[in-house]
N, C-alpha and C positions, 0 to 999 in steps of 0.2 A: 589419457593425461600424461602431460611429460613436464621433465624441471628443466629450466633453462636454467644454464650458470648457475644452480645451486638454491637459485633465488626467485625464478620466474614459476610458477604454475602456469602449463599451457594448456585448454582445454580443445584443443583444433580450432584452435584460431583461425588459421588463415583458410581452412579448407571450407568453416562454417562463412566469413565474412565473403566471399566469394562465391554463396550461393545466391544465383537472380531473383530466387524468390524475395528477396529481403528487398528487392526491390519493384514490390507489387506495390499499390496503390492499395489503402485500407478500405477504398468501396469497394472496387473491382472486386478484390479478394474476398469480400464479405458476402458482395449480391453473388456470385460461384458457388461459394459454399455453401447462402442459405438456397439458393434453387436447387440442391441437390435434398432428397428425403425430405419434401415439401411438410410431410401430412406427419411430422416426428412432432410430438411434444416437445417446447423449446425453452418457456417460461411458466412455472407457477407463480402468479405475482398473489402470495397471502395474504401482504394488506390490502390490494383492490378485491380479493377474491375474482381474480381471474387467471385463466390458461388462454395459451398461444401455441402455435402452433412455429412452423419455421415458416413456412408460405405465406401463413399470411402477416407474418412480423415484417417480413421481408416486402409483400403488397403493400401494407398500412406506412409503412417506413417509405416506401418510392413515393407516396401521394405526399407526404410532408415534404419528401424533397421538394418538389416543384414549388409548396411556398414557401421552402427556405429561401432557394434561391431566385425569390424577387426581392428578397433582403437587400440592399443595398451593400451593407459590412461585408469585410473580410472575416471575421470574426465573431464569434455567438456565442455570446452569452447562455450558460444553460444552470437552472437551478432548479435540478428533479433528483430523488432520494435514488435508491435503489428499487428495480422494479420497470414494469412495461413500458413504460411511460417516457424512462429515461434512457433505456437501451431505443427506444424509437427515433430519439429527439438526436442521440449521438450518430447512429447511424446515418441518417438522413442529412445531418451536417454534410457528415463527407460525403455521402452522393452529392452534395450539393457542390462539392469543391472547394468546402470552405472550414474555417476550423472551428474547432469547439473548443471552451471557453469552461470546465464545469465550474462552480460557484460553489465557496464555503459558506452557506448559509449557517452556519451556526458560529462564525466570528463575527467580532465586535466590527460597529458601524465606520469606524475610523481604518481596521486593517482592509476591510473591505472596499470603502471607498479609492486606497491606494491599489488593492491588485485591478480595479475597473478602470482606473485612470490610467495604469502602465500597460494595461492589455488593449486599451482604446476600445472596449468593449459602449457601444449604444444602443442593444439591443439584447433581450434576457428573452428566454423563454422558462417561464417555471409556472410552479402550481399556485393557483390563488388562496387554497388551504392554509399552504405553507406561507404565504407571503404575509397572511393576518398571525399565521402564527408569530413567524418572527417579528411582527411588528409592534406587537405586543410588548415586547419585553426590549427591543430595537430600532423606535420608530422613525428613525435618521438612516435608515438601513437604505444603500442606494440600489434600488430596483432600472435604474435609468429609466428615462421618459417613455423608451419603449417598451413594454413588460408585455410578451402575448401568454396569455395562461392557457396551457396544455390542455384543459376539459373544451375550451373553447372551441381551441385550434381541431382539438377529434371530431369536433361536432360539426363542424362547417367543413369538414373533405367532405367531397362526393361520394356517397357510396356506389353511386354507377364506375366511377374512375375505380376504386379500390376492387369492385368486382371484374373490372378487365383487368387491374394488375394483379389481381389473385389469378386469373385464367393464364394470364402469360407467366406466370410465376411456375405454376401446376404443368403445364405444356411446352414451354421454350428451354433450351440449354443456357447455361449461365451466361456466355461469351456472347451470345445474341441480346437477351436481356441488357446487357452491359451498354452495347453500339445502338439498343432501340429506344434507351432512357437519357442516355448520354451519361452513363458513367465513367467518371473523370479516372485516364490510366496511370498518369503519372504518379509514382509514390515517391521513393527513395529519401533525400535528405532534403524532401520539403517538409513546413511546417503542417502538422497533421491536427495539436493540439497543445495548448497550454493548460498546465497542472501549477498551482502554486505550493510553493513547499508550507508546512504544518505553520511556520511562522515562532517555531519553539524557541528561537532564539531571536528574535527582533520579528521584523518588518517581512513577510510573505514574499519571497521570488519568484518571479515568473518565469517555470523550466518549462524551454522550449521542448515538445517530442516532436521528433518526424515518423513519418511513416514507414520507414526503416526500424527504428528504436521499437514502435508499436509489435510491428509482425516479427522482428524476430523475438522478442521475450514471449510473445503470446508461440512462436516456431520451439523454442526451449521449452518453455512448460509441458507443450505438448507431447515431447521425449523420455521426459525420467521415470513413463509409467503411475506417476500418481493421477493424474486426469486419465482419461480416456474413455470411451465408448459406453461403459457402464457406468459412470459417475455422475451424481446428481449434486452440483455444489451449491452450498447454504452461503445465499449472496445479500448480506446485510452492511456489505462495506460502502461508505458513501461514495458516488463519482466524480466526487473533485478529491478523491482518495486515489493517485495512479495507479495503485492496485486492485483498488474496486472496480476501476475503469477498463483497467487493460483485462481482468477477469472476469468479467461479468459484461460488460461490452465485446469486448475482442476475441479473448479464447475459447467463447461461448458460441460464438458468430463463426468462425472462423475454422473449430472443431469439432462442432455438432456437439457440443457437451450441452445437460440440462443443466437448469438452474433453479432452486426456489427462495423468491427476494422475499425480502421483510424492510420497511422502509429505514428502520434503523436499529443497530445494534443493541442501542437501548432500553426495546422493547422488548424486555427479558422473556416474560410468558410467551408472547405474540412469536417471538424464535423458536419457544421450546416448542410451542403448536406447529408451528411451520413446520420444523426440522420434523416430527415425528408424521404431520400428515403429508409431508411430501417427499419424505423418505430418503432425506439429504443425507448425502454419502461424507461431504468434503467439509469442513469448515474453516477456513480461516479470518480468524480476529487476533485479536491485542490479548497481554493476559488481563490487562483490567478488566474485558469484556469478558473474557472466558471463567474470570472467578466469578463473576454474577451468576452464570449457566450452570457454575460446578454448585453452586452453594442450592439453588434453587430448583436444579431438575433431579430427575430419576434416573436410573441407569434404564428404564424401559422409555423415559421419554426420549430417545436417540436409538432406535429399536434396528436403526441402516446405516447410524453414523461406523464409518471406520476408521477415521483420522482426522483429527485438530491440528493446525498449525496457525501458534503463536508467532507474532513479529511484530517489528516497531520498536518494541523496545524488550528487556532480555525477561526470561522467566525464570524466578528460581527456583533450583532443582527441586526442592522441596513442593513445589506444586505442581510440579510436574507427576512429582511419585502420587499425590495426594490425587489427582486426577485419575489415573489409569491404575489405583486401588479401586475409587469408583468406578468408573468407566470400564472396566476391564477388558471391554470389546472395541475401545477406541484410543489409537494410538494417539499420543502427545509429542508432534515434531517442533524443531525451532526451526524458522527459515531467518531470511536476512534480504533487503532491498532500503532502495531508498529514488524518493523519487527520480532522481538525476541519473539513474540505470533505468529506468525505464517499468517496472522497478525491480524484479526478481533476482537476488543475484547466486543464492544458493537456498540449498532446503535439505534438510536429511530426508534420508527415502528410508523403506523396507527392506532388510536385508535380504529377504528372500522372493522380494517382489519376483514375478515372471518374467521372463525375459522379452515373449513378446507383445507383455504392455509398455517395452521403449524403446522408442526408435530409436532407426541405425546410427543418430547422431549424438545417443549419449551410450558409447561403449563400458565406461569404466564402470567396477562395480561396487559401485557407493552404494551405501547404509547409512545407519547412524550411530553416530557418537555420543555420545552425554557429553550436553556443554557446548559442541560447536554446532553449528549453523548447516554443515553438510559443506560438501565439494560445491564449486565454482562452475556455473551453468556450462553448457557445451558451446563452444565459442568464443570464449571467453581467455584472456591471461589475468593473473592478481598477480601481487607481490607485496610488499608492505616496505615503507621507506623511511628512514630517520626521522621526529617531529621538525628538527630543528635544521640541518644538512639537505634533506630531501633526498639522500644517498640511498642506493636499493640496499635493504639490509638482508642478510640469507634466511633460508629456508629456517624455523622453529625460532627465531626471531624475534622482540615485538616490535610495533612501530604499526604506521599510520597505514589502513589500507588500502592500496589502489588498483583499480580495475582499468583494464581495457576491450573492446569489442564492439558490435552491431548497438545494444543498445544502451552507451551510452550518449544522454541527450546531447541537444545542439546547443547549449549553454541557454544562458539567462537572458530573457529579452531587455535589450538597451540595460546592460549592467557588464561593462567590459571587464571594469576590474576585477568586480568578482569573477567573471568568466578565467581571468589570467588566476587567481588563485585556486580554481575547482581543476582547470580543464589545463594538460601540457599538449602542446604544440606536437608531439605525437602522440595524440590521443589518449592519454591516461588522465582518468578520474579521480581525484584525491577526495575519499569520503568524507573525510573528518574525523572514522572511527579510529581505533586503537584496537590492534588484532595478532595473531600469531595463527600461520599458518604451519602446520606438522606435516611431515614427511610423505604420510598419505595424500598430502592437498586437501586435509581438513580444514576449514578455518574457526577461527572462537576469537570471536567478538569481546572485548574488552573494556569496551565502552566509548563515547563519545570525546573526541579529547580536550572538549569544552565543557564535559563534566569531570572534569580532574581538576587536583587544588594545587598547588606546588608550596609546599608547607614544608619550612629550614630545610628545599632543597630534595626535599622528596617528593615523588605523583601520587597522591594519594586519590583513589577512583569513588566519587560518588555513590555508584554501582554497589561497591561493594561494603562500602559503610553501611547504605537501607537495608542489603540484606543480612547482615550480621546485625541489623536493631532487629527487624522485622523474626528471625531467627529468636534473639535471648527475649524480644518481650511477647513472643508465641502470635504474631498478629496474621498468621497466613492464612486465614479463613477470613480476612474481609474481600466484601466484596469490592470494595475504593480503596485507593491507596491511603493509609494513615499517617504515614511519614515520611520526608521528603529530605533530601540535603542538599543545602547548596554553600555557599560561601563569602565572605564578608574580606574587607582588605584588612591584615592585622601588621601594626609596625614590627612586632618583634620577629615571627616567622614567614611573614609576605602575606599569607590567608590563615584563615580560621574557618573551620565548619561552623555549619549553621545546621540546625535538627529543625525543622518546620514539622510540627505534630500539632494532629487533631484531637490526641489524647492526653489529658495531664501526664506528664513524664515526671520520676524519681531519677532524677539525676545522677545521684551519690550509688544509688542501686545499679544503674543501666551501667553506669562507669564499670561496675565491679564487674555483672554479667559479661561485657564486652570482653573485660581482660582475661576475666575466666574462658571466655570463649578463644584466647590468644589472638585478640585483636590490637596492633601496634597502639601507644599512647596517641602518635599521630592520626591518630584513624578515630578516635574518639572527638566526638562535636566540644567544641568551647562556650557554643552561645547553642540555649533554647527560643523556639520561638512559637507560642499558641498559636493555629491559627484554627478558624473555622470548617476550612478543607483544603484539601490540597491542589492547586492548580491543574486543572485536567485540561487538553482542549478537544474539538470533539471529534477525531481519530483514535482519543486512548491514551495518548502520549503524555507525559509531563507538560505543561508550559512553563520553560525555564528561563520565557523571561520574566514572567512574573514572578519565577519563584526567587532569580537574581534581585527584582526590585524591593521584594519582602526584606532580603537578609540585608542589603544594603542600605534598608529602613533602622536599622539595630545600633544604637547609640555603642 
């Protein structure tokens, strides 16, 4: 790691972006990697109750290609949870030469019918399970005309076909498998995959990945020694989640790392069984997710777990300590991504991790900090820039913060303008958060700078109002979030908080708590608002436009 001007963190930028690899094709890459250790355990999928192998993931995955690609589309649609099913259906995509599509099946019919229309999506493959399930409660839900359900699709391959691609899988080198299937070589800054963002703040975008963006963050992870050889990751993150995708598709395929899926995070018991019968090392969720697991497991149900990492949105420290009093054998990291990176962009590690579980291409000797996110992947520059100017502001500074490297995306499909507000003409990514980078090339996340008020003239951070309620009225043992802030237009100071709670609130009391706690007058909410629950959507995250359209309901 090095500072430019004061103000840049460089993480070998130019040495990482100038590696050919980055410019593999994500089948190529993937049929090489699963033909090597054929007969390795690859997948415990717990909710089918099955295991796989790498051979024949890799066999079962070439026979789908072939009727992928009589598809007619550029594009495919895909809506399969986490699990065998869905790590098949992706891979087989790209052998097919074509991209994948994955599908939030747990948003409303109206978000969803816009990301199928912008992605020109005509063709879905998912479960018929899932399709009655969400139809149930979403029966406008656009499945398009073409819908092939995955039980169907397994059932009609050839098992004679699958038993020669298991033979040639078990007996041939990668490179030959590749020219005897026709696996497509070209990678680099084509399009590989479309991931829609959470939609937290409006209408869902369509970020484009390439196959560049793909392999190098699954090339990063692979480095800082937290994955590697003996790690078993606990894969319950959905794949229209680009972390679930790029981890449990990619750096799984790609690194010979095990995995055991649970179809959804949700399924609190179903995880705690998984995680302890398949002896999952790694986990990463949300903390919304993680206070369910903290409240309801045992410290002998995680008997292999070594390490949590929370992201998405921030955790506070108080649960963190609260966790690894339980847990005591399981560390509690924060990381930091977002889809338009691809999405990884930093993560604390061990301070004493070994040396050689990280490659040669992350030298520096990061640890962890309380509070920040960890140092900035390898390859990577950050900096943080004026809200308002766009001016690089210096080192321990705050401001908005922006990254540059391999993986960030190719912008938003047919959405230019936004493209000119995200992405600068030399390649820097403007997050949207609000950050301060220290001197070590720590960074701490600040918060979104669309969850700030500007109240007579000051930023007052959403952020940190919940956890100062959540703090004085003791709420850090729910498993859902109970209270939320957002903001209403008021004439006298421009905005006014708004407290959205699940629980009757004493006002005149919390007022005091707060102050006592030395919380600014500005920082205390002006309007209550009951509600039923607090907008979740189904990553974990807030949905803050709902929670905007609640407080803007407030006479």
């Amino acid at each position: 790691m090095k500072v430019i001007d004061d103000s840049i963190i460089d993480s070998g930028y130019d040495n990482f972006n100038r590696m050919r690899e980055l410019d593999q094709n994500l089948a190529e890459a993937s049929v090489k990697a699963l033909s090597k250790n054929t007969f390795r355990k690859h997948i415990f999928d717990y909710s089918l109750n099955k295991r796989m192998d790498r051979g024949t993931l890799l066999a079962v995955a070439l026979a789908i290609k072939d009727f992928i690609a009589s598809i007619p589309d550029e594009r495919i649609g895909i809506a399969l949870p986490s699990g065998i099913p869905g790590v098949l259906v992706n891979l087989a995509v790209q052998m097919a030469g074509k991209v994948s599509v994955n599908l939030n099946f747990t948003m409303g019919s109206d978000a969803a019918k816009a990301c199928i229309r912008r992605a020109k999506v005509n063709t879905v493959i998912g479960a018929e399970k899932i399709r009655q399930r969400v139809n149930s409660h979403s029966p406008d839900y656009p499945w398009t005309d073409n819908f092939i359900d995955i039980a169907t699709l397994l059932k009609g391959l050839s098992k004679a076909k699958i038993i020669r691609n298991l033979a040639a899988v078990r007996l041939l080198p990668g490179w030959l498998i590749c020219r005897l299937y026709g696996i497509p070589s070209e990678g680099g800054n084509r399009e590989a995959s479309i991931i829609f963002t959470s939609g937290s703040e409006g209408e869902p975008k369509a970020a484009i990945l390439t196959h560049r963006n793909l392999v190098a963050n699954s090339v990063q992870m692979s480095q800082i020694g937290v994955i590697h050889d003996g790690t078993v990751i606990h894969a319950n993150l959905p794949l229209f989640h680009s972390f679930g995708q790029t981890i449990q598709v990619w750096v799984t395929s790609l690194f010979g790392v095990k995995q055991v899926a649970v179809q959804s995070p949700l399924e609190i018991q179903a995880n705690i069984d998984a995680a302890r019968e398949g002896e999952s090392t790694l986990m990463i969720s949300t903390p919304t997710f993680l206070r369910s697991y903290y409240k309801k497991a045992k410290p002998t149900d995680f008997p292999s777990m070594k390490l949590v990492i929370g992201g998405a949105e921030k955790t506070p420290d108080a649960f963190i300590d609260m966790w690894e009093q339980k847990f005591k054998h399981i560390r509690y990291f924060e990381g930091y991504g977002l889809t338009e990176a691809s999405p990884v962009v930093g993560v604390n590690l061990f301070d004493n991790i070994s040396s050689n579980l990280r490659g040669p291409l992350y030298p520096q000797p990061s640890g962890c900090k309380r509070g920040s996110i960890g140092e900035v992947f390898c390859g990577m520059q950050v900096k943080v820039v004026d809200p308002s100017t766009k001016q690089t502001k210096k080192i321990g500074e705050r401001g908005i913060l922006c990254l540059r490297g391999a993986t960030v995306f190719g912008g938003y499909l047919d959405m230019p303008e936004a493209n000119k507000e995200r992405l600068s003409p030399d390649g820097w990514l403007n997050t949207g958060d609000l950050a301060i980078i220290d001197e070590q090339g720590y960074i701490f996340i600040k918060g979104r700078l669309s969850r700030f008020s500007k109240i007579g003239g000051e930023m007052v951070p959403h952020m940190g109002v919940e956890e100062a309620i959540i703090q004085a009225l003791g709420l850090q043992d729910s498993e859902l979030p109970l209270v939320a802030i957002g903001s209403k237009m008021d004439e006298a100071k421009g905005e006014a908080l708004v407290l959205l709670s699940t629980i009757d609130i004493d006002m005149p009391q919390l007022r005091r708590l707060l102050t006592e706690a030395g919380l600014p007058n500005l920082w205390i909410p002006k309007h209550v608002l009951r509600v039923e629950e607090i907008p979740i959507l189904g990553s974990g995250k807030l949905d803050l436009g709902k929670i905007r359209k609640l407080c803007s309901s407030i006479e």
